[in-house]
C-alpha positions as CSV (number, residue, x, y, z in Angstrom):
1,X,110.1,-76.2,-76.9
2,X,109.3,-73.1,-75.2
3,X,110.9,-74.3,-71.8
4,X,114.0,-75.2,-73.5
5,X,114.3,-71.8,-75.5
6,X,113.4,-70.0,-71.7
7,X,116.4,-71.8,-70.0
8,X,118.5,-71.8,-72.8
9,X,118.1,-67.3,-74.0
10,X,116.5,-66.3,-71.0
11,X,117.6,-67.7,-67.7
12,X,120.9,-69.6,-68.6
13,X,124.5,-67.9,-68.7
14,X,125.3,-66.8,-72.7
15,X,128.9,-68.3,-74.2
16,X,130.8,-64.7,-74.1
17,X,132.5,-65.3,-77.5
18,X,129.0,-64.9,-79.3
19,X,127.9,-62.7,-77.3
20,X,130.8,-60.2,-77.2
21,X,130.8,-60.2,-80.7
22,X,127.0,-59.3,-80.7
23,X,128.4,-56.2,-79.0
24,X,130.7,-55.5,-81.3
25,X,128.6,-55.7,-84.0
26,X,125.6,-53.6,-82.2
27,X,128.1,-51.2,-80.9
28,X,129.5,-50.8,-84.4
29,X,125.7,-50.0,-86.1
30,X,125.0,-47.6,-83.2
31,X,127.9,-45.6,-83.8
32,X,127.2,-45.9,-88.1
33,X,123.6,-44.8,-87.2
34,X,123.8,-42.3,-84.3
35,X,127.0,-41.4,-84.9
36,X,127.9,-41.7,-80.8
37,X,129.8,-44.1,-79.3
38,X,128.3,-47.3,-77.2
39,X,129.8,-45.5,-73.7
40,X,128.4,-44.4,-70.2
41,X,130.8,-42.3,-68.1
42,X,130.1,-39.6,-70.4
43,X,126.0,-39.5,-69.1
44,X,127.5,-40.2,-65.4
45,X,129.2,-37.1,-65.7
46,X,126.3,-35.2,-66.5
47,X,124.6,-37.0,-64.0
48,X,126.5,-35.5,-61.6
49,X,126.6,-32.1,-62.7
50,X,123.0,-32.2,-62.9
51,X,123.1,-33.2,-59.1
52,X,125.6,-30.1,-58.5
53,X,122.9,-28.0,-60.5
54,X,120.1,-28.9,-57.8
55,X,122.3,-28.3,-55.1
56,X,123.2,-24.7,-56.5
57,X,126.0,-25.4,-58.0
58,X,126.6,-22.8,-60.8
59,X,128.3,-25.7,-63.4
60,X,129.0,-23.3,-66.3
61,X,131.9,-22.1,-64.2
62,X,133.8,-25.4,-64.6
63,X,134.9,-25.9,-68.2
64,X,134.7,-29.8,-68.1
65,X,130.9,-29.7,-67.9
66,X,131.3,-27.2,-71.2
67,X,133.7,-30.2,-72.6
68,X,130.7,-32.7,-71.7
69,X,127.8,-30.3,-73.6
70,X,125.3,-30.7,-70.7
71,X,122.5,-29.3,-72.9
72,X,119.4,-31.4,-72.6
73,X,118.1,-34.3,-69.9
74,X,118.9,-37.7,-69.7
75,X,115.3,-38.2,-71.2
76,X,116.5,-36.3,-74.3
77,X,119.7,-37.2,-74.9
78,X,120.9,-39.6,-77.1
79,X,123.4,-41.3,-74.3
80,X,120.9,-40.7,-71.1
81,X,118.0,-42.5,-73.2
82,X,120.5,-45.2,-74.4
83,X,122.2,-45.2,-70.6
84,X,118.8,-45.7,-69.0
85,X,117.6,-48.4,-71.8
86,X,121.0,-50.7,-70.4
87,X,119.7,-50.4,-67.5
88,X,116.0,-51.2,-68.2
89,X,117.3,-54.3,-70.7
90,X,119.9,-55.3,-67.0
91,X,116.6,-55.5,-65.2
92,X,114.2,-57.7,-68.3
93,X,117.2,-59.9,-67.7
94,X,117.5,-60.1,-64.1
95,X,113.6,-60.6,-63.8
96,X,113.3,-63.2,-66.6
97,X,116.4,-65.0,-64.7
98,X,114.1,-64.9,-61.4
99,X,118.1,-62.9,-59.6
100,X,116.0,-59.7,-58.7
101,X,116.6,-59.8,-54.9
102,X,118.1,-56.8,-52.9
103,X,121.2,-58.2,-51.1
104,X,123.2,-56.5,-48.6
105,X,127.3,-56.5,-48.4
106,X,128.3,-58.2,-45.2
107,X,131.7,-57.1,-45.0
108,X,132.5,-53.4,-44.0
109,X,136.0,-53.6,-46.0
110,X,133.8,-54.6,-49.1
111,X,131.5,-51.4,-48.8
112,X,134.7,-49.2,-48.3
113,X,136.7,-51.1,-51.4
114,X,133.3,-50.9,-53.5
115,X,133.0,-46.9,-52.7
116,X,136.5,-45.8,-52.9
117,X,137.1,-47.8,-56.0
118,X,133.9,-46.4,-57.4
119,X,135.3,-43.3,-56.7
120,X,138.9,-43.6,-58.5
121,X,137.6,-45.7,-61.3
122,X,134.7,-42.4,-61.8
123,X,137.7,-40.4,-61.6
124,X,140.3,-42.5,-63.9
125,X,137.5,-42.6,-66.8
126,X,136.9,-39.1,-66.9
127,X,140.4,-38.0,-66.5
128,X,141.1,-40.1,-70.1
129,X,137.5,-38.8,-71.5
130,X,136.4,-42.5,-71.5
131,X,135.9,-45.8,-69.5
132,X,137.0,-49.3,-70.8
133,X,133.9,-48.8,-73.4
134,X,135.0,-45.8,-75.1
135,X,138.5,-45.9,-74.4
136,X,139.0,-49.7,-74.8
137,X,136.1,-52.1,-76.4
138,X,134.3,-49.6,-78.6
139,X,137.3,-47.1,-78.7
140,X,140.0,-49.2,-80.3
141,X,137.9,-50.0,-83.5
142,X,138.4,-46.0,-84.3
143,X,141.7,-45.9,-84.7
144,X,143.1,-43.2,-82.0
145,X,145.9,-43.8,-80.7
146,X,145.3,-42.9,-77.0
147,X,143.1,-46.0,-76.8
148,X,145.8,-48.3,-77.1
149,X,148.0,-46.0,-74.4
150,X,144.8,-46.2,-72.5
151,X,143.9,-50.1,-72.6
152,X,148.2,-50.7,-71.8
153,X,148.3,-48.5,-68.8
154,X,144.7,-50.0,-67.7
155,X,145.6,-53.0,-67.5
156,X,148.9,-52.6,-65.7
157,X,146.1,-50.2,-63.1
158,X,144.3,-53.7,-63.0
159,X,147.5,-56.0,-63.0
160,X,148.3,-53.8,-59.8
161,X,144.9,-54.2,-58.5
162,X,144.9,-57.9,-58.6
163,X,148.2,-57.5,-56.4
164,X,146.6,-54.9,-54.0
165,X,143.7,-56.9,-53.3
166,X,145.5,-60.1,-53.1
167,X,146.6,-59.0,-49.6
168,X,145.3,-61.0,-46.8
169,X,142.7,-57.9,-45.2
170,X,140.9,-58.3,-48.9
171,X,140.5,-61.8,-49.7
172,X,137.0,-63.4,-49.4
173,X,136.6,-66.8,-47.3
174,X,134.1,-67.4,-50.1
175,X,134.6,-70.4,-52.2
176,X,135.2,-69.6,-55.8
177,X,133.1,-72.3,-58.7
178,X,132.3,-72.4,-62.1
179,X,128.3,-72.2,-62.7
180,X,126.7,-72.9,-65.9
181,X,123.5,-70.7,-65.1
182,X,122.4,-68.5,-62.4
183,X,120.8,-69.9,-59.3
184,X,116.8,-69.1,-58.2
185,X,117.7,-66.7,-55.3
186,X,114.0,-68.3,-53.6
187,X,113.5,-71.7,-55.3
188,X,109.5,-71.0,-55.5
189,X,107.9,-71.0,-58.7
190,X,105.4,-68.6,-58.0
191,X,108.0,-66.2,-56.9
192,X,109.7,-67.1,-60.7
193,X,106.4,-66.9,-62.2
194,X,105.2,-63.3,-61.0
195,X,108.9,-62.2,-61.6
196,X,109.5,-63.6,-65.4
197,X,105.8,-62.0,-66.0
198,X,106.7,-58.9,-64.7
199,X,109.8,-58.3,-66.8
200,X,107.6,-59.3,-69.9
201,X,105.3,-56.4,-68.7
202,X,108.5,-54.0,-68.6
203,X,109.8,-55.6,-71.8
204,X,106.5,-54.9,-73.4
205,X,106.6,-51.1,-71.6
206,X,110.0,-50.8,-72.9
207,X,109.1,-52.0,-77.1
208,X,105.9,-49.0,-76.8
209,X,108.1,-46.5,-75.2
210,X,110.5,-47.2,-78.2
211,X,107.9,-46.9,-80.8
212,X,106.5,-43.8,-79.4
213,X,110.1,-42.2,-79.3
214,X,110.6,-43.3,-82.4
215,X,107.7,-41.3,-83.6
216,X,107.5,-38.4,-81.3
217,X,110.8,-37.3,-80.5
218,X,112.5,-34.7,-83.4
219,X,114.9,-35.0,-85.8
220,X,118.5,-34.3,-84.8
221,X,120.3,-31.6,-87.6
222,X,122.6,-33.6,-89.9
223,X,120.1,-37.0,-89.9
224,X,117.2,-38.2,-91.2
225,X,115.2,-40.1,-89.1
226,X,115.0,-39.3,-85.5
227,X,117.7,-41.0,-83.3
228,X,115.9,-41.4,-79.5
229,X,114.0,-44.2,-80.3
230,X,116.6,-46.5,-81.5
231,X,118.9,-45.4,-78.8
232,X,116.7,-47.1,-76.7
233,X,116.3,-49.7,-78.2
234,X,120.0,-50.2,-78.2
235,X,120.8,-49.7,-75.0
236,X,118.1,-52.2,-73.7
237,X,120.2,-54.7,-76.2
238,X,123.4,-53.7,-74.7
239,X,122.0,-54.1,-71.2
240,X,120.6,-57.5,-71.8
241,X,123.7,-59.0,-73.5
242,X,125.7,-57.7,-70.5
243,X,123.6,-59.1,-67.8
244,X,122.6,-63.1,-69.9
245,X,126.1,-63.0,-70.3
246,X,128.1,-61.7,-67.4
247,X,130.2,-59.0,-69.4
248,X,132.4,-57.5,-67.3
249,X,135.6,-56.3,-68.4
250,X,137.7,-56.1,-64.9
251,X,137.0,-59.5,-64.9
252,X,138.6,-60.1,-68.2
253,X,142.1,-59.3,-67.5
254,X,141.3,-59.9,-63.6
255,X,140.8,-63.6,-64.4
256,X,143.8,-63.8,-66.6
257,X,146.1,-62.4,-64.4
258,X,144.9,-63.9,-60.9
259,X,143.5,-67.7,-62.1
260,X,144.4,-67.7,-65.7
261,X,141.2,-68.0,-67.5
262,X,141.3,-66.1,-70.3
263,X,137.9,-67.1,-72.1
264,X,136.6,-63.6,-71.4
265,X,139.7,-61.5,-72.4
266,X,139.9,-63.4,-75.8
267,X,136.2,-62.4,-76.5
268,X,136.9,-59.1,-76.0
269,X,139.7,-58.7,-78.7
270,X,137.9,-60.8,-81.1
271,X,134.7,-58.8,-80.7
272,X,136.8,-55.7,-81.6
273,X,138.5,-57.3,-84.2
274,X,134.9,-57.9,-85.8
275,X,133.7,-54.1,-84.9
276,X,137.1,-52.5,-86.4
277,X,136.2,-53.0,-89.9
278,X,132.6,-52.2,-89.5
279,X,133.6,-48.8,-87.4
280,X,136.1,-48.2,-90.6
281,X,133.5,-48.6,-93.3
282,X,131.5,-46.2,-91.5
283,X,134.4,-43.8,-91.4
284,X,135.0,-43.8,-94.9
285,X,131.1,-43.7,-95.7
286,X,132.1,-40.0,-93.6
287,X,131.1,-40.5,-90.0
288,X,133.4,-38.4,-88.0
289,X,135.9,-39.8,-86.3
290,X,136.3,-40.5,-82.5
291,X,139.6,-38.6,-80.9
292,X,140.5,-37.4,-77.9
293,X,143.5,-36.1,-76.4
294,X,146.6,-37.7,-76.3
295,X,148.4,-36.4,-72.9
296,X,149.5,-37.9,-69.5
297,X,145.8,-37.6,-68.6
298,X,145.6,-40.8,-70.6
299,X,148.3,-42.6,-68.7
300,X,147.3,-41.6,-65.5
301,X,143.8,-42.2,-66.3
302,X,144.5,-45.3,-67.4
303,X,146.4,-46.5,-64.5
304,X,143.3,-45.4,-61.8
305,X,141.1,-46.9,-63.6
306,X,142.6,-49.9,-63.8
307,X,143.0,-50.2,-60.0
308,X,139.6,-48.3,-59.3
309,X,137.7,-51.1,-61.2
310,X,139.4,-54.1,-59.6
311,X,138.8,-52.6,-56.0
312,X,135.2,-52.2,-56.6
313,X,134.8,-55.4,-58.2
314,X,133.2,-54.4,-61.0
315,X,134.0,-52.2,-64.6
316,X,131.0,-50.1,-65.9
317,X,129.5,-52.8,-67.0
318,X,129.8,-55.2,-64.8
319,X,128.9,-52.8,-61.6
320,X,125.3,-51.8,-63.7
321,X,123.8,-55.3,-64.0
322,X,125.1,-56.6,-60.6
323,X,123.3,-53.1,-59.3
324,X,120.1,-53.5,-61.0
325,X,120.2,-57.3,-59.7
326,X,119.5,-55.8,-56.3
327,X,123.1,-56.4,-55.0
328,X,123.6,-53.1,-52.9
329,X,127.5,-53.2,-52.8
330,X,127.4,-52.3,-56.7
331,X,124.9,-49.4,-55.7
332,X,128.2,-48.4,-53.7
333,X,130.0,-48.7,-56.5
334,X,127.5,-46.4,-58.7
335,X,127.4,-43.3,-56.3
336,X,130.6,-43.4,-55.9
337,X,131.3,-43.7,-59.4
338,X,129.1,-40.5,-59.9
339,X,131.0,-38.7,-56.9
340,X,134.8,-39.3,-59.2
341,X,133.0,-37.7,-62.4
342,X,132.5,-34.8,-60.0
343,X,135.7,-34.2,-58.6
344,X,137.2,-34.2,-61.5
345,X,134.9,-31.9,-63.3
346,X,135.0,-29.7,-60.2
347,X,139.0,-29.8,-60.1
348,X,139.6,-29.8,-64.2
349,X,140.3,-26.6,-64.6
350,X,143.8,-26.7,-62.6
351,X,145.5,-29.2,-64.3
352,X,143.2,-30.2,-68.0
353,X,145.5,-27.6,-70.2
354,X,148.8,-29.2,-68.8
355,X,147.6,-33.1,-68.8
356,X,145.3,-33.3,-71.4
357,X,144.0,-30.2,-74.0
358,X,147.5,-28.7,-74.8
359,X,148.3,-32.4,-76.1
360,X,147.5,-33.8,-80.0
361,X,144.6,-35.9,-81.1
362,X,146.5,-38.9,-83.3
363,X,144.6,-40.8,-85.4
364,X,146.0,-43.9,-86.9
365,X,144.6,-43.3,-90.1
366,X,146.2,-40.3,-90.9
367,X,149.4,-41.5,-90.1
368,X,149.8,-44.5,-91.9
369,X,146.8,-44.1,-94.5
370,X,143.0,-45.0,-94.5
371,X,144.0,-48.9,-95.3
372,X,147.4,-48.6,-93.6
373,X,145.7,-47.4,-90.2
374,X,143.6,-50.3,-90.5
375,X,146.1,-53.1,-90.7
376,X,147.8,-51.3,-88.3
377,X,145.3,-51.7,-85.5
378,X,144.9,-55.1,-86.9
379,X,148.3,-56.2,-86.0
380,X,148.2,-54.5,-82.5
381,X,144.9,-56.2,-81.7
382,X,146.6,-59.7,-83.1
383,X,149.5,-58.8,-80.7
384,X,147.6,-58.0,-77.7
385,X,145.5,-61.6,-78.8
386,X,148.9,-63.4,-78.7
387,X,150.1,-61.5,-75.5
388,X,146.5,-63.0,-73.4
389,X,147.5,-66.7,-74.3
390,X,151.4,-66.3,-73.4
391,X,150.3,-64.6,-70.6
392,X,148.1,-67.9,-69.8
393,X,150.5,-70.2,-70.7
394,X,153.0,-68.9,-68.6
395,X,150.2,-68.7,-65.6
396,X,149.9,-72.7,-65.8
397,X,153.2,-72.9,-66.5
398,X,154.4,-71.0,-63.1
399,X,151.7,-73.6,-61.2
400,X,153.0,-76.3,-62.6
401,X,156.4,-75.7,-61.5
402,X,155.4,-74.9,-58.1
403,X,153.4,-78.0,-57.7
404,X,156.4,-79.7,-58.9
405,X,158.2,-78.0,-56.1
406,X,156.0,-78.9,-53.3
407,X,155.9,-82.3,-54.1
């Protein structure tokens, strides 16, 4: 029983429906509870200007860093501790699945695409204050409006990725299959043994450094009970969900657009479809709503970020549990991802007024009404649903015809 309950939760690939809508529903009680959002550019960007800080870098000279409230470390902040629990609940998972093993890229063009894209997709996110967490999967369950702008102009950025790295200099000579579970990098058991023990050993590290958290750290103003703990807790659930699952939301639409498979991009909108109505009972219980800025920055961001993510082969998520599974081209990815939050904190201050600040914050609920808004963004997300499977139908549709043709 135990064997089959390993292979099964612990070393076998998760169905993505259940477990995107795990997210949804995790991502939705974070935000009820905390009262932040289930996102990780953000803490990048503070990564970086804590970097800038230790190089001398006066920060409090660059308004975006003021924008980002850099008070605190990543040990006690809400998103660094919930940041740094993803990756420690990526790693349990990699361990338990015996795929920790550092692996080098092979191709120079790879380490360049993985670096530069790292770079614009750092860039992209931060220009429309959010990646494809809090601008797209945990963004459009609270009802702004520059999510949607965001998530269209993303995926046309990833639409034109596809094309981009559809040229001949980018394609892999790699054979592409479908796997049902992730295979032992060294097929020796005591190499899986001392690795599936050692990630119980972090696991159990991980549970006691939650507990003492829990009990240690203070009490944020405005709450109750204090909020560290559980923000590690909930970041080690994100991370492992991401990781047994193979979340990765450039993949989504990727897939859709370049072989038609559109199991992941369907589990996306029906794991926001489940969070929306949890994010909107929250709101009227009188959590404060999550806006930003709706300007060009969002287009623009958008479109970069798109592209950025499909270069580097990997969205925020999908770059963190590839990283922590020892595969160094996604450590590329990372730093470079870092080095975008940076030059566009650095260079904010010429252009944030005109793209981005002067502009509104729209919230669908005040437009259309508490229960309006909500039917709303119900209809949009049913649209979008109904766009994916057209989009796949005509995908089939177009290789049928072409076989056709060459026959």
């Amino acid at each position: 029983m135990w064997q089959d309950f390993k292979q099964k939760y612990l070393v076998g690939f998760w169905n993505p429906l259940p477990a995107v809508i795990a997210l949804g529903i995790l991502s939705t009680y974070y935000f009820g509870l905390s009262g932040s959002l289930w996102a990780v550019t953000g803490e990048f960007t503070r990564w970086g200007g804590h970097i800038l800080q230790l190089l001398g870098v006066d920060i409090d000279k660059f308004s975006y860093y003021q924008i980002q409230n850099m008070s605190g470390t990543p040990l006690s902040r809400n998103d660094g501790i919930m940041v740094i629990g993803m990756f420690l609940g990526c790693l349990i998972a990699s361990l338990w699945a015996n795929n920790f093993k550092i692996r080098f890229p092979k191709n120079k063009i790879r380490i360049a695409q993985g670096f530069i894209g790292g770079i614009i997709s750092g860039f992209g996110a931060r220009l429309a204050m959010g990646c494809n967490l809090a601008n797209f999967f945990t963004g459009i369950p609270y009802f702004s409006v520059h999510t949607w702008v965001f998530t269209i102009f993303m995926i046309i950025g990833v639409y034109i990725g596809t094309k981009f790295i559809s040229l001949p200099c980018f394609l892999p000579k790699l054979k592409i299959e479908k796997v049902t579970s992730q295979k032992p990098l060294v097929a020796t058991k005591g190499r899986a043994k001392f690795l599936f023990l050692l990630g119980c050993v972090i696991f159990l590290i991980s549970i006691f450094w939650m507990v003492w958290l829990t009990y240690s750290s203070p009490i944020p103003q405005n709450k109750t009970f204090p909020i560290l703990g559980m923000a590690l807790g909930f970041g080690i659930s994100f991370g492992f969900i991401i990781a047994r699952a193979q979340i990765c939301f450039t993949s989504a639409f990727r897939d859709l657009f370049m072989t038609g498979r559109s199991q992941m991009a369907k589990a996306v909108f029906i794991g926001m479809m489940v969070s929306s109505i949890g994010v909107f009972s929250y709101l009227m219980l009188g959590n404060a709503p999550k806006l930003s800025w709706m300007g060009p920055n969002i287009v623009l961001g958008g479109l970069l970020f798109g592209f950025g993510i499909v270069l580097a082969g990997g969205c925020e998520c999908g770059w963190m549990y590839r990283a922590i599974e020892g595969q160094v081209h996604y450590w590329i990815v990372g730093i470079g991802n870092v080095i975008g939050t940076m030059i566009l904190a650095l260079s904010w201050d010429y252009y944030g007024e005109t793209l981005a600040t002067s502009w509104p914050k729209i919230n669908l609920l005040e437009i259309f009404g508490n229960y309006g808004g909500l039917i709303v963004n119900y209809i949009l997300l049913f649209l979008a649903f109904f766009l994916i499977l057209w989009t796949q139908k005509r995908f089939f549709n177009k290789k049928i015809s072409q076989n056709i043709k060459g026959i």
